[in-house]
N, C-alpha and C positions, 0 to 999 in steps of 0.2 A: 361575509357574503352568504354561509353556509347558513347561517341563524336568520336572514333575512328572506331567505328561500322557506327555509321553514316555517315560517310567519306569516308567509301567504298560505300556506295549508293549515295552520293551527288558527289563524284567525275567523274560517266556519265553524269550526270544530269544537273549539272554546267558548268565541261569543268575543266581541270588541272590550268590553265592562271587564269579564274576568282575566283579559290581557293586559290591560289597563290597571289592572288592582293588583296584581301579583309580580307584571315583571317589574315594574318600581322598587317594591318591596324584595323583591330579587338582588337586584343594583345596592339597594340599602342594607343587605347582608354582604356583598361585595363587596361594598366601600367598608366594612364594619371588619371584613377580616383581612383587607388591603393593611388599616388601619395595625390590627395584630400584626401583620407582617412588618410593618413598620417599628414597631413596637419591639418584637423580638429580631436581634441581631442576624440569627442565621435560617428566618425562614425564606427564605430564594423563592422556592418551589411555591410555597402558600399564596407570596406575593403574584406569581406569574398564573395561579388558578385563580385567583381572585380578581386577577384584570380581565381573563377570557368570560369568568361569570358575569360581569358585566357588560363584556362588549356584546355577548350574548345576549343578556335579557334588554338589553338597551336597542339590539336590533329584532329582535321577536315583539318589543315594544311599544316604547316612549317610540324609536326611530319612526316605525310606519306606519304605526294606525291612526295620528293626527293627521295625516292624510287625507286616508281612507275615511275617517268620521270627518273633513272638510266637507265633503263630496255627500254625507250622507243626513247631517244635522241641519246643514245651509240650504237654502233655496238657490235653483240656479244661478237668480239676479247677484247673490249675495258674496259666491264663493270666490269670487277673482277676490273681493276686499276680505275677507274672513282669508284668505290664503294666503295672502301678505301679511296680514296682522299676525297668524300663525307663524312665518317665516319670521316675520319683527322679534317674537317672542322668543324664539328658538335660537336666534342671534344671541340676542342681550341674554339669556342664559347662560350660554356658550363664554362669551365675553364676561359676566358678572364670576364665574369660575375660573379663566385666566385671568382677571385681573385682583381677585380676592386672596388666590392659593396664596402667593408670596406674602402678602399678610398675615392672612392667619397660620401658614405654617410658623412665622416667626414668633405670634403670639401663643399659640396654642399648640403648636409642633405637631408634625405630619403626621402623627397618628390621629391627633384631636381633629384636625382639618379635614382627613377621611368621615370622621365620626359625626363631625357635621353636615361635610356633602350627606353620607347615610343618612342625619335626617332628614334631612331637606326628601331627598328619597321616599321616604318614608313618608311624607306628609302629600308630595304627590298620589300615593298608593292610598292614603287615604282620601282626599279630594276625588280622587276618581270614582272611590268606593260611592261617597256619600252624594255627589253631584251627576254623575254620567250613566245615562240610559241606557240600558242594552241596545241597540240598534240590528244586532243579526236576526234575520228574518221579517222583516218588519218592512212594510213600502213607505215610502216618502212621505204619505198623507199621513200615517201612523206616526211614525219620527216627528212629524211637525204637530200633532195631538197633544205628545208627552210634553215638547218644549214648548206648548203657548200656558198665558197664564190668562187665568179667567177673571175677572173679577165681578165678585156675586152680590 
């Protein structure tokens, strides 16, 4: 709750893009040393700071800025369906990670299956990097500049 509070004050102050690109890659060091602790026998402690890193960056983050750029990418007409789809998407995530873990932990064992979530992480952080517009400061008319395409 505390990292989600914060995230409404760091999300002026940062910029949407560089929340979007970093707390992923956050999460993806969190899964990475979840992973170590799994790995080694008696890191307790390591395990139990590497969950809070991520529930952390996960709520400074991915949590609430798809929102927030719902509300600011879309045009009015648009964001009832853009907000569902978003909601759809965030589901079957949710769902493709419970229903995979016991897999591949069995294949790959619970350190590998961190190492993977972390990519997957990682590939988000990068998607954002390469795909998503800064949006803070910017009016609607501007937002909607950046994402039309022209053809010349």
């Amino acid at each position: 709750v505390l990292a989600t509070i914060a995230a409404c004050f760091s999300i002026e102050k940062f910029g949407r893009r560089a929340l979007l690109t970093t707390m992923p890659m956050m999460q993806a060091i969190a899964s990475i040393l979840l992973a170590v602790a799994f790995y080694l026998p008696s890191a307790h402690t390591l395990a139990v700071l590497a969950c809070c890193l991520y529930i952390i960056a996960f709520n400074c983050g991915v949590g609430p800025l798809p929102w927030l750029l719902n509300a600011e990418l879309f045009p009015e007409y648009a964001r009832a369906m853009s907000g569902s789809f978003m909601s759809l998407i965030g589901w079957l995530c949710s769902y493709t990670v419970i229903a995979s873990f016991e897999a591949l932990t069995s294949r790959i064992g619970t350190s590998g299956t961190f190492v993977a979530y972390g990519a997957v992480c990682a590939c988000a952080s990068l998607f954002a990097f390469i795909f998503l517009p800064e949006t803070r400061g910017r009016s609607s008319a501007e937002i909607l500049d950046l994402l039309t395409v022209t053809n010349s």
